[in-house]
mmCIF file of the N, C-alpha and C atoms, coordinates in Angstrom:
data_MODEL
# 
_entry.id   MODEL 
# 
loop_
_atom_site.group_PDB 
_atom_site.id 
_atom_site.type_symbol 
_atom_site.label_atom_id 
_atom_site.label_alt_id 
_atom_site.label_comp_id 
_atom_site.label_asym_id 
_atom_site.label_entity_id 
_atom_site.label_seq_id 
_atom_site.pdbx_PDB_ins_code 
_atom_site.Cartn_x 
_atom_site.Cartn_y 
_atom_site.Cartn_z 
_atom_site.occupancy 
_atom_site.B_iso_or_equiv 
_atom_site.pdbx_formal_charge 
_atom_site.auth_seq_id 
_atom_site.auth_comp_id 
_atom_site.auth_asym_id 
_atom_site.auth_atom_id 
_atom_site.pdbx_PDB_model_num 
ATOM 1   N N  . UNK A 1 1  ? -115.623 -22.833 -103.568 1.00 0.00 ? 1  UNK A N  1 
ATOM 2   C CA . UNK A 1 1  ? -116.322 -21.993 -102.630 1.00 0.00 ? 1  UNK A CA 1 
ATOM 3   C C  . UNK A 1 1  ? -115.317 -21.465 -101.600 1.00 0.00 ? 1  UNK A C  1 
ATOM 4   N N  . UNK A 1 2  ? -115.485 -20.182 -101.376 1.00 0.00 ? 2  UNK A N  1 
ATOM 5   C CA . UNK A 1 2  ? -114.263 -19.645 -100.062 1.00 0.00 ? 2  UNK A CA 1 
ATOM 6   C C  . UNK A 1 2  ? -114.614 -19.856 -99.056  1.00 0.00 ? 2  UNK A C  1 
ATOM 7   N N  . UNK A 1 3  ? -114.218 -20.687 -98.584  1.00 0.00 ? 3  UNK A N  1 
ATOM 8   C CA . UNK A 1 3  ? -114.230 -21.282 -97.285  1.00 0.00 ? 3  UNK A CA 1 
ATOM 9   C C  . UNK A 1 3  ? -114.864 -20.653 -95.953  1.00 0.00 ? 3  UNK A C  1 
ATOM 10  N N  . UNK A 1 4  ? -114.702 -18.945 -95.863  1.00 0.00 ? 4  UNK A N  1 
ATOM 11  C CA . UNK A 1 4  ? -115.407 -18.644 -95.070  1.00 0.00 ? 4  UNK A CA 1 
ATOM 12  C C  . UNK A 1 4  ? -116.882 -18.249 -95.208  1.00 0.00 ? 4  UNK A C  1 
ATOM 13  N N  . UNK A 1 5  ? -117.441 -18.761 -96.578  1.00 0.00 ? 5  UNK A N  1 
ATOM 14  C CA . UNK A 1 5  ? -118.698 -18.439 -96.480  1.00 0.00 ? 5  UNK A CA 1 
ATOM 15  C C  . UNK A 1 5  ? -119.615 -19.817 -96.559  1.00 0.00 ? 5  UNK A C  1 
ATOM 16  N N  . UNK A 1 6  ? -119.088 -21.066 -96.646  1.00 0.00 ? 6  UNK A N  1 
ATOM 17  C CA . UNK A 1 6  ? -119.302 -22.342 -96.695  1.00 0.00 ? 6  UNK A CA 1 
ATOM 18  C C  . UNK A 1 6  ? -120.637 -22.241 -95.646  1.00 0.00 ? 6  UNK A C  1 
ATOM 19  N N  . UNK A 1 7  ? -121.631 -23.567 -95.756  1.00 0.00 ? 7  UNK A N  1 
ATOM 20  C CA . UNK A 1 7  ? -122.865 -23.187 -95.238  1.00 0.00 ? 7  UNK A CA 1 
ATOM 21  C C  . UNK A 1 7  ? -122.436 -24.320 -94.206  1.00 0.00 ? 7  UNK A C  1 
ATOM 22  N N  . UNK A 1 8  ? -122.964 -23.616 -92.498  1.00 0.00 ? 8  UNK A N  1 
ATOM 23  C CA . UNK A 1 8  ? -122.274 -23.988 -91.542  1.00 0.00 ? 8  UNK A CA 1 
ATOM 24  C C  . UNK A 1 8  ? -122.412 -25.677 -91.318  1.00 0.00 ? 8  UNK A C  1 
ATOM 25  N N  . UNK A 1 9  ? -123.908 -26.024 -92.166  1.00 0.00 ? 9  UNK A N  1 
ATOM 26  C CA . UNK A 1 9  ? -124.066 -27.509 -91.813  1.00 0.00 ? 9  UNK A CA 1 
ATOM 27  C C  . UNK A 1 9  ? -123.212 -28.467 -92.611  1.00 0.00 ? 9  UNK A C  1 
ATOM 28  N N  . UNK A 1 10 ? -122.660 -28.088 -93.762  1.00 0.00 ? 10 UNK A N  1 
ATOM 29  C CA . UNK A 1 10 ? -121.936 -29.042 -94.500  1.00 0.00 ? 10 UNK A CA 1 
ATOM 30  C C  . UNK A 1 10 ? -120.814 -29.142 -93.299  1.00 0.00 ? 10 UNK A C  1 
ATOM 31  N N  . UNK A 1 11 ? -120.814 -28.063 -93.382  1.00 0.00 ? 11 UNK A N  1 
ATOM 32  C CA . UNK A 1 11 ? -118.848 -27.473 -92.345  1.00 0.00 ? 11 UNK A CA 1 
ATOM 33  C C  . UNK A 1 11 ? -119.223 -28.694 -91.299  1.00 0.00 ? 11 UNK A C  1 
ATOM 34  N N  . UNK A 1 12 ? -120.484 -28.846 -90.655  1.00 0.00 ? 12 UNK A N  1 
ATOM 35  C CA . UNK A 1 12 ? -120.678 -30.029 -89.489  1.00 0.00 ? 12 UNK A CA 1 
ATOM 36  C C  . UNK A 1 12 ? -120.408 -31.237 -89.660  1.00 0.00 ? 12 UNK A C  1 
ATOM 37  N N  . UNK A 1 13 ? -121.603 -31.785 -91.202  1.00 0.00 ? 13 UNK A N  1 
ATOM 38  C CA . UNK A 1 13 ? -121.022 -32.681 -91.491  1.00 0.00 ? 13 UNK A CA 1 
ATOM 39  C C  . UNK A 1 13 ? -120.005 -33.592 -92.198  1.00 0.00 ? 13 UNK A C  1 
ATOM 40  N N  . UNK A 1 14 ? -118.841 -32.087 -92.800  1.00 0.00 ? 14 UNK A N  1 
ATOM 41  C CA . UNK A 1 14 ? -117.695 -32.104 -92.749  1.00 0.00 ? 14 UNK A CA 1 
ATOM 42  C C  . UNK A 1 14 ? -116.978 -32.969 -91.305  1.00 0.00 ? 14 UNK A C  1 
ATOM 43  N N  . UNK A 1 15 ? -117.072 -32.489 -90.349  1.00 0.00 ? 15 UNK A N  1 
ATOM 44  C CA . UNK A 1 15 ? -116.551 -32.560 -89.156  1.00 0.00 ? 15 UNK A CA 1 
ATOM 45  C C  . UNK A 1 15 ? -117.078 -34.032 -88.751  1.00 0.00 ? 15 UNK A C  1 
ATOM 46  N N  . UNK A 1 16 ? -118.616 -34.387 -88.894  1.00 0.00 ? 16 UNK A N  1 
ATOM 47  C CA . UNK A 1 16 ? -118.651 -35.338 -88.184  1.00 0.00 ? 16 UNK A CA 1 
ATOM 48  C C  . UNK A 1 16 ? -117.968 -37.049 -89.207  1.00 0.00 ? 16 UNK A C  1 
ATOM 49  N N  . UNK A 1 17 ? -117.656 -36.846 -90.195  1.00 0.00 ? 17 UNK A N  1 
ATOM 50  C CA . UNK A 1 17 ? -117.539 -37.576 -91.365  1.00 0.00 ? 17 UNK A CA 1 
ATOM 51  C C  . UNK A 1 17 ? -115.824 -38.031 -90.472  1.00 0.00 ? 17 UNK A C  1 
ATOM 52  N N  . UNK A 1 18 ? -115.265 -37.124 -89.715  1.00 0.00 ? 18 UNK A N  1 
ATOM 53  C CA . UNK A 1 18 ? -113.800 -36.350 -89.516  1.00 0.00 ? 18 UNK A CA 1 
ATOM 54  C C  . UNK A 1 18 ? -113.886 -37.570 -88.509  1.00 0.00 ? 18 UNK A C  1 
ATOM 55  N N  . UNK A 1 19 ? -114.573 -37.893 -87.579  1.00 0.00 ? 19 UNK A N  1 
ATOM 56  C CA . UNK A 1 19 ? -114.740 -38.088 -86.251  1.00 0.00 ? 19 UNK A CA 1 
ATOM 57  C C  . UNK A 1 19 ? -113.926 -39.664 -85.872  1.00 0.00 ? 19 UNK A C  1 
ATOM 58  N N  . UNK A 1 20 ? -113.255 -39.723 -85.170  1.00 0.00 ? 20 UNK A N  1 
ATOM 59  C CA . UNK A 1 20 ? -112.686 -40.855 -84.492  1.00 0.00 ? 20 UNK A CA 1 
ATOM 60  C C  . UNK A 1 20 ? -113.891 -41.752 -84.112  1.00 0.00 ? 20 UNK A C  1 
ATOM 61  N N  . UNK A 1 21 ? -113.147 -43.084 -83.620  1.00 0.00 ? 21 UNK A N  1 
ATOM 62  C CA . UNK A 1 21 ? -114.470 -43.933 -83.687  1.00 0.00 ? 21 UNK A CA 1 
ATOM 63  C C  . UNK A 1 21 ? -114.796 -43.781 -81.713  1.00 0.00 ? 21 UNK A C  1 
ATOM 64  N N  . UNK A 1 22 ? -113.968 -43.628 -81.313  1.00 0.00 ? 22 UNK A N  1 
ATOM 65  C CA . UNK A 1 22 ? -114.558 -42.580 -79.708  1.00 0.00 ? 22 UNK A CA 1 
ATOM 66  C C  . UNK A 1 22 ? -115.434 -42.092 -79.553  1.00 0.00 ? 22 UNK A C  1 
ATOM 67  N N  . UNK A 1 23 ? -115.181 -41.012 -80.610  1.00 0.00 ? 23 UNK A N  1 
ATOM 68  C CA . UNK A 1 23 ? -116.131 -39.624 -80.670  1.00 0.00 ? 23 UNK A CA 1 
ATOM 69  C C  . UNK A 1 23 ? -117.343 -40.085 -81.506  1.00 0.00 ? 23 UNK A C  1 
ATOM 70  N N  . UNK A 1 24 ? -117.055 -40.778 -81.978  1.00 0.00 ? 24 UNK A N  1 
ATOM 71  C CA . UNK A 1 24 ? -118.730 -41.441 -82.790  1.00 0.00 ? 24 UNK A CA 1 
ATOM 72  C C  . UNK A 1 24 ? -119.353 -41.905 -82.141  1.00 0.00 ? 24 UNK A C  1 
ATOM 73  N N  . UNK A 1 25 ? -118.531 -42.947 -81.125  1.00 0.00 ? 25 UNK A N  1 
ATOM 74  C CA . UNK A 1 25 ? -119.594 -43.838 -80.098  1.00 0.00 ? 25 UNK A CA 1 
ATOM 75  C C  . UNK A 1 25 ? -120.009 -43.084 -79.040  1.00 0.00 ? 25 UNK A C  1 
ATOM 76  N N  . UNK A 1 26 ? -119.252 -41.910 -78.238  1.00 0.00 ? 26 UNK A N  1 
ATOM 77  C CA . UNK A 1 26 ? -119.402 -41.162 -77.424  1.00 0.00 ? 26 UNK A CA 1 
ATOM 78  C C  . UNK A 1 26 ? -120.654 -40.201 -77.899  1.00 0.00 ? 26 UNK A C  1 
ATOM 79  N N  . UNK A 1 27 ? -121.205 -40.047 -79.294  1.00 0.00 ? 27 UNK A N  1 
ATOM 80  C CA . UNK A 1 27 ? -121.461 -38.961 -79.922  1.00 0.00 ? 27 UNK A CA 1 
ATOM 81  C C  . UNK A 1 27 ? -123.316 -39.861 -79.564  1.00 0.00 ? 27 UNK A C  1 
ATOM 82  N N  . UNK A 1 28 ? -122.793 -41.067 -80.455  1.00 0.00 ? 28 UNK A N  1 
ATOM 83  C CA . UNK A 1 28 ? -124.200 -41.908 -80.458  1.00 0.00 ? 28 UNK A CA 1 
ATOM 84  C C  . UNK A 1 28 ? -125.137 -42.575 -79.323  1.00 0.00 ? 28 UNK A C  1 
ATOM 85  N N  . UNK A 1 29 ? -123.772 -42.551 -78.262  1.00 0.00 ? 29 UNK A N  1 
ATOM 86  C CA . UNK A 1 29 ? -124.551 -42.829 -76.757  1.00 0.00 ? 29 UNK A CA 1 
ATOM 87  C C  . UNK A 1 29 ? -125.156 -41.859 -76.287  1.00 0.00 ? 29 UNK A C  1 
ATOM 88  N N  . UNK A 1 30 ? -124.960 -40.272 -76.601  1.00 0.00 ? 30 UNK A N  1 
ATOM 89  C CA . UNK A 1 30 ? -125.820 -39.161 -75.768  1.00 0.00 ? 30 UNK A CA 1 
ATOM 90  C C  . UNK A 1 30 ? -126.532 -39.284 -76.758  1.00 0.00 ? 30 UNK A C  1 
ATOM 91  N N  . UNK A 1 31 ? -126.725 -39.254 -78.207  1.00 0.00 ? 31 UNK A N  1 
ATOM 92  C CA . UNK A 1 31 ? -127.498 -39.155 -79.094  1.00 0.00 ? 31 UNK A CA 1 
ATOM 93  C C  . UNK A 1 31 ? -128.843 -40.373 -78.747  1.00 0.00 ? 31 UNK A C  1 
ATOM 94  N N  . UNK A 1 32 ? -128.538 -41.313 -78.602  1.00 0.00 ? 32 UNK A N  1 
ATOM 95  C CA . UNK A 1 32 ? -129.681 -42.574 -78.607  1.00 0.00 ? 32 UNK A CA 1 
ATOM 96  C C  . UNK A 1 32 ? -130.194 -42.595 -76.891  1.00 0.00 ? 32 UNK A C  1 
ATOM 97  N N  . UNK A 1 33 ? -129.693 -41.382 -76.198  1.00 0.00 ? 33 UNK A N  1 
ATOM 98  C CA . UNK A 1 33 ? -130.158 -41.558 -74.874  1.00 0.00 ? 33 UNK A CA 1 
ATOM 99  C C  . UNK A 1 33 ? -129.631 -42.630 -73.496  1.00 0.00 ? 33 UNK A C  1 
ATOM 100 N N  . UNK A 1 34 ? -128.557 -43.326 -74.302  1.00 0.00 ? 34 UNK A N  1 
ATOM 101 C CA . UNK A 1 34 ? -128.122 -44.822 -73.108  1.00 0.00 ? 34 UNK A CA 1 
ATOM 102 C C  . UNK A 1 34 ? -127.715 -43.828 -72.103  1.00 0.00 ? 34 UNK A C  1 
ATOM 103 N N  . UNK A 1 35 ? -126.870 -42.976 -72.050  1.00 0.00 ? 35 UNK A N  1 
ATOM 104 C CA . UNK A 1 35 ? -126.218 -42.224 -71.348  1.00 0.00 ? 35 UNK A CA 1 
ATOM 105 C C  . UNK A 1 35 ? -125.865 -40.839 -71.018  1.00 0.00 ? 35 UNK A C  1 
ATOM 106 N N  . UNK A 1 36 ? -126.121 -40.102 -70.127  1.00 0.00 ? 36 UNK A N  1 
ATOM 107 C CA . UNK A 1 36 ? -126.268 -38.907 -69.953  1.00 0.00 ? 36 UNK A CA 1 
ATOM 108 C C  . UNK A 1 36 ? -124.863 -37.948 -70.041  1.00 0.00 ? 36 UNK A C  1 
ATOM 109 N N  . UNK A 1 37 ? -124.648 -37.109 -70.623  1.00 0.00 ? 37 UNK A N  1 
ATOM 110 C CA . UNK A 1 37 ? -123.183 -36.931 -70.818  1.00 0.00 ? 37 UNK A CA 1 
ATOM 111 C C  . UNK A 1 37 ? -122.326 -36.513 -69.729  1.00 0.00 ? 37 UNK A C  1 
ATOM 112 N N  . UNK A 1 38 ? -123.057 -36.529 -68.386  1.00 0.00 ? 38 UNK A N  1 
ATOM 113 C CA . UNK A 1 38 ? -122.219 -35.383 -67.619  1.00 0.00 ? 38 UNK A CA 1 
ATOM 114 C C  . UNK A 1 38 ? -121.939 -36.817 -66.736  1.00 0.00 ? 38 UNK A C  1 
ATOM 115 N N  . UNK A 1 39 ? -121.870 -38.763 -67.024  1.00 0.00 ? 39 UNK A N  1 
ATOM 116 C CA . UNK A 1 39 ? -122.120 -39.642 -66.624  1.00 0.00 ? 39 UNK A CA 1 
ATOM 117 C C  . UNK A 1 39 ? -120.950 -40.111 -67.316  1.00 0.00 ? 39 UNK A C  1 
ATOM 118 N N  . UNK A 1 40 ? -119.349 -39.645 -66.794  1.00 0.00 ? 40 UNK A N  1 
ATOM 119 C CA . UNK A 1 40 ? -118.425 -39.956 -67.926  1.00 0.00 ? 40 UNK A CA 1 
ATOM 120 C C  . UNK A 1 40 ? -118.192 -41.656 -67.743  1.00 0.00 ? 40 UNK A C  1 
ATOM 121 N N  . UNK A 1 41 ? -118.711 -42.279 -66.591  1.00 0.00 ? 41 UNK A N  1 
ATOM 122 C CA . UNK A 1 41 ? -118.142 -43.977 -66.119  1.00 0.00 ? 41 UNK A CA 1 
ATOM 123 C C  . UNK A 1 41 ? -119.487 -44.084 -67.044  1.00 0.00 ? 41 UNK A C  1 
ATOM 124 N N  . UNK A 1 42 ? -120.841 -44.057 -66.794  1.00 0.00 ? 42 UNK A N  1 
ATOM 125 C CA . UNK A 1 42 ? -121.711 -44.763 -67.557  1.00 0.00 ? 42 UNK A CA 1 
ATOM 126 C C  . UNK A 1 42 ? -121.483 -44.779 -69.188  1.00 0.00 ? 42 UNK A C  1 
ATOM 127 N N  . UNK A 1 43 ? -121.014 -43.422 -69.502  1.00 0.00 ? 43 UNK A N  1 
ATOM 128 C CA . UNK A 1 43 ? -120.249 -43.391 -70.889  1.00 0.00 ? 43 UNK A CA 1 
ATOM 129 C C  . UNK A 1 43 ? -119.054 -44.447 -71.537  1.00 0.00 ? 43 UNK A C  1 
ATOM 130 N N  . UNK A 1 44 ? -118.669 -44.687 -70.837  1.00 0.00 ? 44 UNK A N  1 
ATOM 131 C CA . UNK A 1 44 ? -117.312 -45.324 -70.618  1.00 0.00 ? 44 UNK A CA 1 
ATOM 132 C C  . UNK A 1 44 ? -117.907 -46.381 -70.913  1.00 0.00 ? 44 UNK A C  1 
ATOM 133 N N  . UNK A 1 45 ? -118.510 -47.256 -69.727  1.00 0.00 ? 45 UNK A N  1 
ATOM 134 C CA . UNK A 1 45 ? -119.147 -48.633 -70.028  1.00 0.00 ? 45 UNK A CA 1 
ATOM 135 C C  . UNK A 1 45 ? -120.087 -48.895 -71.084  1.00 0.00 ? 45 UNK A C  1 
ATOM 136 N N  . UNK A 1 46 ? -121.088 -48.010 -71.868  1.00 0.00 ? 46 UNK A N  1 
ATOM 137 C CA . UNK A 1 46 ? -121.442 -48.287 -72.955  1.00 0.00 ? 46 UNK A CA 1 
ATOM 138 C C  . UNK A 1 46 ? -120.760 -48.536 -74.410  1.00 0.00 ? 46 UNK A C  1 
ATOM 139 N N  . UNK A 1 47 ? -119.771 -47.132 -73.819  1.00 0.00 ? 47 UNK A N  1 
ATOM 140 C CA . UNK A 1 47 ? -119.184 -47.076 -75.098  1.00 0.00 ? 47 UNK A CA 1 
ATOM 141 C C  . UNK A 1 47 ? -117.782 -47.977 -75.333  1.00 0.00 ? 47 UNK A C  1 
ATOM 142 N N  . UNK A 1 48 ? -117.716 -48.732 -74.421  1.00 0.00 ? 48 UNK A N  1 
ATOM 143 C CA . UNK A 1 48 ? -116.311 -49.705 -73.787  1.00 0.00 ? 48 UNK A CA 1 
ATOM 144 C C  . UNK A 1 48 ? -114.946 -48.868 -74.348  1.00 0.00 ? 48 UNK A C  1 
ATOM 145 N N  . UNK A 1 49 ? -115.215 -47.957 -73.697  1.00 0.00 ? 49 UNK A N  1 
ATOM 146 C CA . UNK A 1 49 ? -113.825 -47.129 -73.672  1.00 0.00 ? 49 UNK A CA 1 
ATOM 147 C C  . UNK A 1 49 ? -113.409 -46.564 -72.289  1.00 0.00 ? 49 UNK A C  1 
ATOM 148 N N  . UNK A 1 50 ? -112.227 -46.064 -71.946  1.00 0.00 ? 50 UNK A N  1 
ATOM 149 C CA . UNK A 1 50 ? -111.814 -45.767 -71.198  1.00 0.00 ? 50 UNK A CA 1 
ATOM 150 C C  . UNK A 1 50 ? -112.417 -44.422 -70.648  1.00 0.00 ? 50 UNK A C  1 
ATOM 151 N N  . UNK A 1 51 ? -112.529 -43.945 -69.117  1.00 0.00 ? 51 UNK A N  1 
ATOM 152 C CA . UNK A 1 51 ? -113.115 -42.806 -68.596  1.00 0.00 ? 51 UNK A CA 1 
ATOM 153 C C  . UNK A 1 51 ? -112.378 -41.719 -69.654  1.00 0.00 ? 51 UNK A C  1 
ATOM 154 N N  . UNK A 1 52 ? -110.871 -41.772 -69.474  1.00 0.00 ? 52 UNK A N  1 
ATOM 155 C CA . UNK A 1 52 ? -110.227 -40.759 -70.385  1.00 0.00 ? 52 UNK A CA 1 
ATOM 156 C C  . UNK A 1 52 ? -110.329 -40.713 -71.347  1.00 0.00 ? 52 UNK A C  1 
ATOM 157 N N  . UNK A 1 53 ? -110.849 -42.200 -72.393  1.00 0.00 ? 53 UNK A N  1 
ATOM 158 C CA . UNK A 1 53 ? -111.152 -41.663 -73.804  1.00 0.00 ? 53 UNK A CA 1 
ATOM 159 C C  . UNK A 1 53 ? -112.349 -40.912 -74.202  1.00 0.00 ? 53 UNK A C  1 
ATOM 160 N N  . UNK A 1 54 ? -113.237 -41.394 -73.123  1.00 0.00 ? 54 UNK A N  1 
ATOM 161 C CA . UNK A 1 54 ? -114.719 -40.753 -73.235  1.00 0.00 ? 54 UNK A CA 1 
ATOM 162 C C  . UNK A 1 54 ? -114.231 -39.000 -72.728  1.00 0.00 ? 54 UNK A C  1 
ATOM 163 N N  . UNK A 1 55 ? -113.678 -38.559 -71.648  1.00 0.00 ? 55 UNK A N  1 
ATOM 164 C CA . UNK A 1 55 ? -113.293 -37.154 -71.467  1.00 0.00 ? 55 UNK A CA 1 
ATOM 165 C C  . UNK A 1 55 ? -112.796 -36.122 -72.844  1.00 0.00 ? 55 UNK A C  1 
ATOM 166 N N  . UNK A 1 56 ? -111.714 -37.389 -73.459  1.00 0.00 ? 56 UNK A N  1 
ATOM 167 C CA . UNK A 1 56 ? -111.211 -36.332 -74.675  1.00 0.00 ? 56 UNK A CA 1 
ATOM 168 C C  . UNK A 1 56 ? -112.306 -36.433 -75.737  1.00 0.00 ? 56 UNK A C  1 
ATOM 169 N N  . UNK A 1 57 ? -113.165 -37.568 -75.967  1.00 0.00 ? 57 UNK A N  1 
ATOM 170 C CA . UNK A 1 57 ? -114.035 -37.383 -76.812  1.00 0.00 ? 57 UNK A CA 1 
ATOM 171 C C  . UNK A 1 57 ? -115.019 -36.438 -76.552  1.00 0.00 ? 57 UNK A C  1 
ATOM 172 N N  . UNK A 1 58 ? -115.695 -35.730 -75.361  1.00 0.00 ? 58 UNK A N  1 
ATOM 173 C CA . UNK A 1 58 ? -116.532 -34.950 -75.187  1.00 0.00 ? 58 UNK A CA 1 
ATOM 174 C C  . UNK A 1 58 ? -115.778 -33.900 -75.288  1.00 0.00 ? 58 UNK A C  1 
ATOM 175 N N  . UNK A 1 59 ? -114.555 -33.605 -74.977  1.00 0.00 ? 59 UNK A N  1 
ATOM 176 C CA . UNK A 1 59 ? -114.099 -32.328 -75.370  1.00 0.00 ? 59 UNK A CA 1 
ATOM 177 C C  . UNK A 1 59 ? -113.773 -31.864 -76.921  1.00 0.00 ? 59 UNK A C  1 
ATOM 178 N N  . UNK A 1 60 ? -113.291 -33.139 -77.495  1.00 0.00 ? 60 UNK A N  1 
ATOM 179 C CA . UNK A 1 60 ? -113.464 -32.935 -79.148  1.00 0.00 ? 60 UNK A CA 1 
ATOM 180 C C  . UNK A 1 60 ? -114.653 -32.317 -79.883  1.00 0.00 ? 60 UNK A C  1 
ATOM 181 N N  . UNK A 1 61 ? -116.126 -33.114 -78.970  1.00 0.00 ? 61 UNK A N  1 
ATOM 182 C CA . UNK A 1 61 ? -116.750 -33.166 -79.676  1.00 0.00 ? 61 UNK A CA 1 
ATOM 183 C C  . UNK A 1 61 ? -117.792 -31.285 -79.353  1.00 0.00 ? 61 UNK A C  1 
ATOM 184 N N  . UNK A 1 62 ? -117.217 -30.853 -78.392  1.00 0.00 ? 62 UNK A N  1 
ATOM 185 C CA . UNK A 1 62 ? -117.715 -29.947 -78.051  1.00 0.00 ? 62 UNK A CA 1 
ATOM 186 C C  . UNK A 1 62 ? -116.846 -28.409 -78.412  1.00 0.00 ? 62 UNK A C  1 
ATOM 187 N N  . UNK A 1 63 ? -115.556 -29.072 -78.852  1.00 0.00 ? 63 UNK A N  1 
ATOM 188 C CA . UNK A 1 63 ? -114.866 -27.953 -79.519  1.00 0.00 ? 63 UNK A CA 1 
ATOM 189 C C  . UNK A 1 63 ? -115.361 -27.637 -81.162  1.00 0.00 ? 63 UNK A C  1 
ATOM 190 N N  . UNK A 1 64 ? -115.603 -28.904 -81.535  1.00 0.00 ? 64 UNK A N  1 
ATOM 191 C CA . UNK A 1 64 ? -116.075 -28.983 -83.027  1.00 0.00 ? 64 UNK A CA 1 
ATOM 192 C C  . UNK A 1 64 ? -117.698 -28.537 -82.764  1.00 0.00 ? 64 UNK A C  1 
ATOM 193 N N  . UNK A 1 65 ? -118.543 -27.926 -81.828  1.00 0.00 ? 65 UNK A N  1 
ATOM 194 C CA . UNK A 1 65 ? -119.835 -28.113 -81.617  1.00 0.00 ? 65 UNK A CA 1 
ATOM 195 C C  . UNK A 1 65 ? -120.513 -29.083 -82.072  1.00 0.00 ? 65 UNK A C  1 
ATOM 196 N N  . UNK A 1 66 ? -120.478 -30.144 -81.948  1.00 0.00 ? 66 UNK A N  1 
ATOM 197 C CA . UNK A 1 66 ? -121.529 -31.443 -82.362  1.00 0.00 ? 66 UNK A CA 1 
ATOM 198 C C  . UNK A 1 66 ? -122.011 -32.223 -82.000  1.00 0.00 ? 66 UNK A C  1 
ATOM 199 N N  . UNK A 1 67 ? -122.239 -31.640 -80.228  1.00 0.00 ? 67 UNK A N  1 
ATOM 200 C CA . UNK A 1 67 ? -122.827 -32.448 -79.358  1.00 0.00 ? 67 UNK A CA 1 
ATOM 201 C C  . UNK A 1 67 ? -124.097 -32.179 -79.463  1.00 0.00 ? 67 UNK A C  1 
ATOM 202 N N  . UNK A 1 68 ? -125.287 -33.347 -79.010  1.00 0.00 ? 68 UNK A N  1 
ATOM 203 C CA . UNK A 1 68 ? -126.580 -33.444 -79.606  1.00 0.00 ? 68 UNK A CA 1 
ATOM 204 C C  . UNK A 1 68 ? -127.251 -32.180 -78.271  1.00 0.00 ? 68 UNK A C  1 
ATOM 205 N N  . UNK A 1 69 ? -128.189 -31.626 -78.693  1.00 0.00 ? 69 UNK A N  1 
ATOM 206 C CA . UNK A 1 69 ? -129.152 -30.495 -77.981  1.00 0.00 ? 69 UNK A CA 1 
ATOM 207 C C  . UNK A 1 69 ? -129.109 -31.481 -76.627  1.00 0.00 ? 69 UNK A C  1 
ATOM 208 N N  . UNK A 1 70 ? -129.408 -32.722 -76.565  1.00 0.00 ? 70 UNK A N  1 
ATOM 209 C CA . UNK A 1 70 ? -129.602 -33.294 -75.110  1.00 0.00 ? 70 UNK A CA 1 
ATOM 210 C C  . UNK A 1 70 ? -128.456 -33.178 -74.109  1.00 0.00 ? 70 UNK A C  1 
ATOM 211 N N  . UNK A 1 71 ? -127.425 -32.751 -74.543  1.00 0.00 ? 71 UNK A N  1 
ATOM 212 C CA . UNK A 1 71 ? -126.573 -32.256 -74.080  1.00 0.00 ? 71 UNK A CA 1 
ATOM 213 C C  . UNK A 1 71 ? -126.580 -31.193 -72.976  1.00 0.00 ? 71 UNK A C  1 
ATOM 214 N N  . UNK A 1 72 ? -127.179 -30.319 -72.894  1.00 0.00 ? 72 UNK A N  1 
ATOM 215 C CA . UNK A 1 72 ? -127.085 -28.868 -72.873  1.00 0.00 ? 72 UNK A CA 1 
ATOM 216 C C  . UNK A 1 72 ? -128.713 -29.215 -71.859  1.00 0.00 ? 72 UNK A C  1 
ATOM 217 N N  . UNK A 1 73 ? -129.552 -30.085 -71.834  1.00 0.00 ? 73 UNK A N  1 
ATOM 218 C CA . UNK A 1 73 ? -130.805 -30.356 -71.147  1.00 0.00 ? 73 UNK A CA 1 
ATOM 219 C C  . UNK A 1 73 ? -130.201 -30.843 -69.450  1.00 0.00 ? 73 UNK A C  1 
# 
């Protein structure tokens, strides 16, 4: 398949398959509600990572678009 006509959700879960284990836990804490994303210390402490790992993980995860709709609420 040529790549630029690939159907955009595989291309996602292409991407999320891709994902560091940061960006998974960062991904699953806004996803399951523990933590609000714009809450990078409460992020941090759920996801027992560092403020800065949780920062680059929301920016990963928002360059790849695959942050959950609650995001954006």
């Amino acid at each position: 398949m040529i790549p630029s006509r690939q159907d955009p959700m595989r291309t996602k879960l292409n991407h999320f398959k891709k994902l560091s284990i940061a960006e998974k836990r960062v991904f699953d804490a806004i996803a399951n509600g523990d933590a609000p994303s714009q809450d990078v210390g409460k992020l941090a402490d759920v996801c027992h990572l560092s403020d800065l790992q949780v920062n680059i993980a929301l920016k990963l995860l928002t360059y790849k678009d695959l942050l959950p709709h609650k995001m954006t609420d």
